[in-house]
N, C-alpha and C positions, 0 to 999 in steps of 0.2 A: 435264367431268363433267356428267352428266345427273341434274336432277335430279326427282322425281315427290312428289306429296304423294297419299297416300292418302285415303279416306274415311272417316279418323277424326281428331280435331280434334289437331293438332300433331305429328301423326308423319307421318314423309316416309322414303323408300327413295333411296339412290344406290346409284352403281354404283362400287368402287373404280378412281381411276384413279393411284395414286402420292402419294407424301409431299405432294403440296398438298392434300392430303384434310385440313386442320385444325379445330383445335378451332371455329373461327368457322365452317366449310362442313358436317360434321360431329358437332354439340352432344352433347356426349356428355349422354345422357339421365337414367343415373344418377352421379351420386359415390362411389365405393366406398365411402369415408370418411366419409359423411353420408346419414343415410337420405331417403328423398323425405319430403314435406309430407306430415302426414297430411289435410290437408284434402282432398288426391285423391281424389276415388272411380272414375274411371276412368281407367286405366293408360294411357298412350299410349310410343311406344316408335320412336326414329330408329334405324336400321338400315344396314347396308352390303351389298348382296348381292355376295356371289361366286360368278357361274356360271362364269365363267373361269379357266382352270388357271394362266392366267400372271398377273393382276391377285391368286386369290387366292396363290399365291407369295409376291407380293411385298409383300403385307399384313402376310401371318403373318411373315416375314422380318423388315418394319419393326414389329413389335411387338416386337422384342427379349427381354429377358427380365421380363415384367413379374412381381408380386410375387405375383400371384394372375389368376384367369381362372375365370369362370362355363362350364357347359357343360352342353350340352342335346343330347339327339338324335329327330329324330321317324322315326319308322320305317313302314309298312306292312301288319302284321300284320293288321290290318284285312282286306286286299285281297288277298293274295297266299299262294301256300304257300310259297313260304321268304321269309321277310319280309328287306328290308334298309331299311340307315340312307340314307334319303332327304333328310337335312336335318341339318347342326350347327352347331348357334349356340356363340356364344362371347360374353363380356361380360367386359371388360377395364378398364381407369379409362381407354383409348380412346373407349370406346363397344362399340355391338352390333354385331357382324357375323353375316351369316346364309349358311352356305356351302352350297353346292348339288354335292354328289358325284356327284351322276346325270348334270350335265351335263360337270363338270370334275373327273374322277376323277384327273388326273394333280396335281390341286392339294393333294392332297391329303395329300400326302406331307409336307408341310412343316411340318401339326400336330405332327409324332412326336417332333419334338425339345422341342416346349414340356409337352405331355404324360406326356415321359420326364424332365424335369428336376425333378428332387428339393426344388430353390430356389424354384420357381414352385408357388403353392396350386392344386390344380382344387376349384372347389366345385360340386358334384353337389345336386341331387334327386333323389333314390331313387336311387343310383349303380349299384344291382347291374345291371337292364336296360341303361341305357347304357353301363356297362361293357363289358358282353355284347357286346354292339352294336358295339360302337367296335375292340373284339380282335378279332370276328369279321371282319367289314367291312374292317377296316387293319389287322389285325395291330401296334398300338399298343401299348408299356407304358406304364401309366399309373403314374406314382406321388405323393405328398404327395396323398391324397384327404378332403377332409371334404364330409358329404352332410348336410344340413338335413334330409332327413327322419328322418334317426336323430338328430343332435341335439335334434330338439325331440320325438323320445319320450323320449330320456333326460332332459329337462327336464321330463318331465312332460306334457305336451301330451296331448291326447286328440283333437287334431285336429290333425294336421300333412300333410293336404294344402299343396299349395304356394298355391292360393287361400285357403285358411283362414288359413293364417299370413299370407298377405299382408293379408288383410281385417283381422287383428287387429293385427298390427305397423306398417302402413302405412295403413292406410284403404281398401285402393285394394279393387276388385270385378275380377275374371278374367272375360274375357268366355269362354262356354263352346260357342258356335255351330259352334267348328274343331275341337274334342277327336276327331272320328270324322271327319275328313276322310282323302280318299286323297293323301297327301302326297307319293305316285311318280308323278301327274300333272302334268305342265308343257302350259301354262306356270301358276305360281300365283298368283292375283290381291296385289294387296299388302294386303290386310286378313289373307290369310292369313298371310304373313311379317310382320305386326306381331305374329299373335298367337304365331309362331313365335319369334320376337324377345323378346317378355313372357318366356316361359320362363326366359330366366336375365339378364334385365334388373335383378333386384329383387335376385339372389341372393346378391351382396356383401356391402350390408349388412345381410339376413337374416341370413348365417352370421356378420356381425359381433355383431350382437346377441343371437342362440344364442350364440355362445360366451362373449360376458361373463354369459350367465347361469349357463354349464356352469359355469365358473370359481367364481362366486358360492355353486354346489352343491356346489361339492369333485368334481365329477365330468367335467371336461375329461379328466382322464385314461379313464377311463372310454370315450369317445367319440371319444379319438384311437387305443384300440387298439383300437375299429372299425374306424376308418379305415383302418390298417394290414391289419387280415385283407381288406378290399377288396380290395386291391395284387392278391391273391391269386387273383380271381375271373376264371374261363376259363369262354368258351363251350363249354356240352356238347358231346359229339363227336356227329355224326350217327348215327341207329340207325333203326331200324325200328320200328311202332307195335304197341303191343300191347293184346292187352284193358286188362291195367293200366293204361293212358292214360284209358281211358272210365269217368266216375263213376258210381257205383253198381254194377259191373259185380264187385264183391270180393263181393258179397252171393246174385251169384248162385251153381250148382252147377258143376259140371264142365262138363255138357254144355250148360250155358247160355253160359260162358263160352265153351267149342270159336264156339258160334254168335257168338257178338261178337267173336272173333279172326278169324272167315271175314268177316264184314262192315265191320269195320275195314279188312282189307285192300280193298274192293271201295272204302270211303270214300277211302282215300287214294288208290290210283289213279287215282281220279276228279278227285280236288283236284289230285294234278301233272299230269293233264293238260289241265283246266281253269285251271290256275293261280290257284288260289285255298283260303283257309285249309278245313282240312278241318271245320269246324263250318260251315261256310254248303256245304256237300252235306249232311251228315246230322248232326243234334245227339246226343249222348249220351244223351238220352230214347227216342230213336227208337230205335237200337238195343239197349238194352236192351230196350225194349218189344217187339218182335221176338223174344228170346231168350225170354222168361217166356210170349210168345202167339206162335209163328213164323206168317208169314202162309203161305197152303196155295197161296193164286193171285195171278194179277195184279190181280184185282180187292179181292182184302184189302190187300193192299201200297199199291195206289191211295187206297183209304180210311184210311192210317193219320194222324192225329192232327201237328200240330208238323212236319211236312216241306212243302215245295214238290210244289206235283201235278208241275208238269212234269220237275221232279228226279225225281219219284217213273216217271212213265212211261218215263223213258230208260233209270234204273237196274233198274227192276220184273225184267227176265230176271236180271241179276248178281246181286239180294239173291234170287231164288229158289234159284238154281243153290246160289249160296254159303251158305244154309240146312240145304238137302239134302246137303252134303258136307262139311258142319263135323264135325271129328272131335278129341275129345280129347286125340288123337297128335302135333296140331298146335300144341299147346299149348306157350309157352314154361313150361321148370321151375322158374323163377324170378323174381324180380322183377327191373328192371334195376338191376345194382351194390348189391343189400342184399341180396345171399343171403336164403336159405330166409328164412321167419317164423317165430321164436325158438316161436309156442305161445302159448297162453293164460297168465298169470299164477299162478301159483299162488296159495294162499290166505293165505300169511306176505306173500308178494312183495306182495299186493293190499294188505292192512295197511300194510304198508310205503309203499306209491304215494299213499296215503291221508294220510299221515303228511310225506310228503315235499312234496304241493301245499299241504299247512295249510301248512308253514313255507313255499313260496313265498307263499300268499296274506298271511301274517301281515307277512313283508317287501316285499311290493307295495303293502298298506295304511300302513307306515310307513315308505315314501320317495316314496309317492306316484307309483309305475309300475305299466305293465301288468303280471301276470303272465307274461306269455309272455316281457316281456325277462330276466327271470332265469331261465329256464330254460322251453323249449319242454315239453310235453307227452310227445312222444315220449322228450327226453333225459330227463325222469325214469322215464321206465318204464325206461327202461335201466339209470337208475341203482339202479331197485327191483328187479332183478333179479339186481343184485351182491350176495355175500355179504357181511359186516364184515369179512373179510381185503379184498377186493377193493375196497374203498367209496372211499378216499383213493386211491386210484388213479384209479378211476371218475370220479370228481369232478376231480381233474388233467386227464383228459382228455377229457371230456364238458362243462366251463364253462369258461367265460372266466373270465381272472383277475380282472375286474372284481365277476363274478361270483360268484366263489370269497370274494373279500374281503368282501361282503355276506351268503352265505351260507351257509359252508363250518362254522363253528361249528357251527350250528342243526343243519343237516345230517346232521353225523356223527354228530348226540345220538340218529339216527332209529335207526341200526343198534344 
């Protein structure tokens, strides 16, 4: 075993080499079962890297079936147009390990079983993306999921970053220098795999102490049939871009929009063949601003506002061309997967929507949550759009049952 200390004060990286990796070579950093001192104010974090398919094999093999496992993913988006999972940590009553897919994607295989086992906890930070991430990438089921940052909205929290909770539960401060780093570069220095490693180092017993407060609340249930709808989350299927992707661009007219579906398409092309995310070629100001002022030459285009000149010079002939030839015809008919748009509100319906956010705010004020967890914006307009024949249906299938038990009285008093 080789081992390296980093340059930050007590944290060190090895390399897996088999079962003599123990608790004395090893120190496992955190205690699942005991939270760190708060007297910490800086986090430090011992780590395992797996760039090899066969050391991590044999890692994830000898972790057997443990009772729980932290898990993180850093991904690329950043950097790339089809971003992938460049990095997944894991945090076990082991210790950290920090696995490296890019280099040993045949290792990788070996998560699937502890992932898909029902007996073993995964606890997530904000689990939807890394879900995404994790199905897409492997093809993984995930199941038993609870994610901290839905527990400590449902507790209440009005900051449930995963720095904030740690600042306030632990003492400790997240160093913030890596957040925008390119994580599909190798090789990665080890400051970055500590901060990679921080990610789910803490988050044991984080999600121990969210839970004995959920419990406390009468609302663990609550936040275990989150959990569950999680199970459920698939990466979107591939598709094409359309104006509706670009904000502000629902405000414009017909033939405004024809112009932002012609220059979309010029943007993406451009990003897969640069390979890279399609906001670093052209931001959604840009063309929009284009659509409401189309530039006449190369030398408007050149001067436009919020873009790269040199982006601007290469692309100056495609966003002319694709200006002059935007046509309304071209236009998709729809939005993607939410059919047409229902229409304006009518004037009962509006009464109605009005009547239906007072009783979410009146129950957001007395359990002390956001708004939006009991019922999103959109779901109530929906729901103001049902007749009173149709409301207790509406309500069955537009809230969670969590949901419904908190507000489903109130509710029905509106129709």
């Amino acid at each position: 075993m080789v081992l390296w200390r980093a340059q930050l004060p007590f944290a060190h990286q090895m390399r897996y080499n088999g079962p003599s990796c123990t608790k004395e070579t090893c120190p496992d950093p955190v205690d699942s079962n005991q939270a760190p001192s708060p007297q910490l104010t800086i986090p430090v974090a011992s780590y395992v890297l797996l760039d090899d398919s066969a050391a991590m094999t044999a890692y994830l093999t000898d972790l057997g079936r443990p009772a729980a496992l932290a898990i993180d993913v850093e991904a690329d988006s950043l950097y790339s147009y089809q971003e992938k999972a460049c990095l997944v940590q894991l945090t076990t009553a082991r210790g950290n390990a920090v696995l490296d897919p890019l280099t040993a994607p045949e290792g990788m295989a070996a998560l699937a079983p502890l992932l898909a086992d029902p007996a073993v906890l995964k606890v997530f930070h904000g689990a939807d993306y890394d879900l995404r991430q994790l199905k897409k990438a492997f093809g993984y089921t995930v199941r038993h999921i609870a994610d901290t940052t839905i527990a400590a909205q449902l507790c209440g929290r009005t900051a449930f970053g995963l720095a904030a909770l740690l600042a306030v539960e632990f003492g400790l401060e997240l160093a913030k220098e890596h957040q925008r780093d390119d994580w599909a570069k190798r090789p990665l220095n080890r400051e970055q795999l500590c901060y990679a490693a921080l990610d789910t180092a803490y988050l044991l017993p984080l999600w121990a102490r969210l839970r004995a407060e959920l419990e406390a609340l009468g609302r663990l249930e609550w936040a275990e049939e989150e959990f569950t709808l999680l199970e459920q989350i698939t990466p979107a299927p591939p598709r094409e871009p359309t104006w509706m992707d670009v904000k502000g661009a629902y405000a414009l007219d017909l033939h405004q929009r024809a112009i932002v579906q012609a220059l979309v398409g010029v943007r993406d092309r451009t990003a897969r063949a640069w390979d890279r995310p399609p906001f670093k070629v052209l931001g959604d100001r840009v063309l929009v601003g284009w659509a409401l002022d189309p530039p006449r030459n190369r030398d408007e285009v050149l001067r436009t506002r919020g873009a790269n000149v040199g982006i601007l010079r290469r692309l100056a002939p495609e966003v002319l061309e694709a200006i002059r030839h935007a046509s309304e015809k071209d236009l998709p008919h729809r939005p993607h997967g939410n059919g047409p748009h229902p229409g304006p509100l009518t004037a009962s319906q509006t009464a109605r929507l009005t009547r239906l956010k007072a009783v979410r705010q009146s129950a957001s004020e007395r359990l002390g949550l956001a708004p939006g967890l009991l019922g999103t914006s959109e779901t109530l307009e929906r729901l103001a759009r049902l007749s009173p024949r149709q409301a207790q249906q509406g309500m069955s299938e537009l809230l969670k049952q969590w949901q419904r038990s908190v507000l489903a009285e109130e509710l029905s008093a509106v129709w």
